[in-house]
C-alpha positions, 0 to 999 in steps of 0.5 A: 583524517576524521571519519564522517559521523552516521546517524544511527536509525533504530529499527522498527519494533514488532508492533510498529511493523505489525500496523503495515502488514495488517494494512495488507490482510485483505484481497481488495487491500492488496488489489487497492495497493496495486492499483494506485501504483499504477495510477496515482491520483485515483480517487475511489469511485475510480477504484470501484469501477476498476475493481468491480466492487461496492463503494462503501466497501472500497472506501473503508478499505481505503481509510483503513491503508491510510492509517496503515500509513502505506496510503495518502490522500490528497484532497483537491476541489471535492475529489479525493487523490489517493497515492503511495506512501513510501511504506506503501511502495515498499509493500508494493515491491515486496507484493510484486516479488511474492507473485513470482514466488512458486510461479516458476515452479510446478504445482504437484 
């Protein structure tokens, strides 16, 4: 019987890594991230409403996860769509799971 040939994927670098998570090193990133999990498609003077933020701000923070590679952007008419890149989903998930770290334990 032939045994089935795998495709080996090598592992990411240290710096390949290092351009994700420095895609999450501010508050309104990390709080961008989560929004658009929740609704795909927002453009970003959506995002500043939500957010309660300056649209300068929020717009250079949204190019900033683009390039990170955990966001795309989907032009369409003259609005831009903002969604999740499959990076960005990944972020997300581990996001949510580090909220609950130390929730369920008391602050001494």
């Amino acid at each position: 019987m032939a045994v089935p040939i795998q495709k080996v994927i090598p592992l990411k670098t240290a710096e390949q890594m290092q351009r994700h998570f420095r895609g999450m090193g501010n508050h309104y990133r990390i709080e961008i991230l989560l929004l658009v999990e929740r609704q795909k498609g927002i453009t970003v003077k959506a995002i500043t409403k939500t957010l309660e933020a300056n649209f300068k701000t929020i717009s250079h923070h949204t190019n900033y996860l683009v390039k990170a590679g955990l966001m795309h952007k989907k032009y369409w008419a003259n609005t831009v769509k903002h969604s999740l890149s499959p990076y960005g989903l990944l972020f997300v998930k581990f996001i949510r799971n580090f909220q609950r770290i130390g929730s369920e334990h008391k602050r001494i």
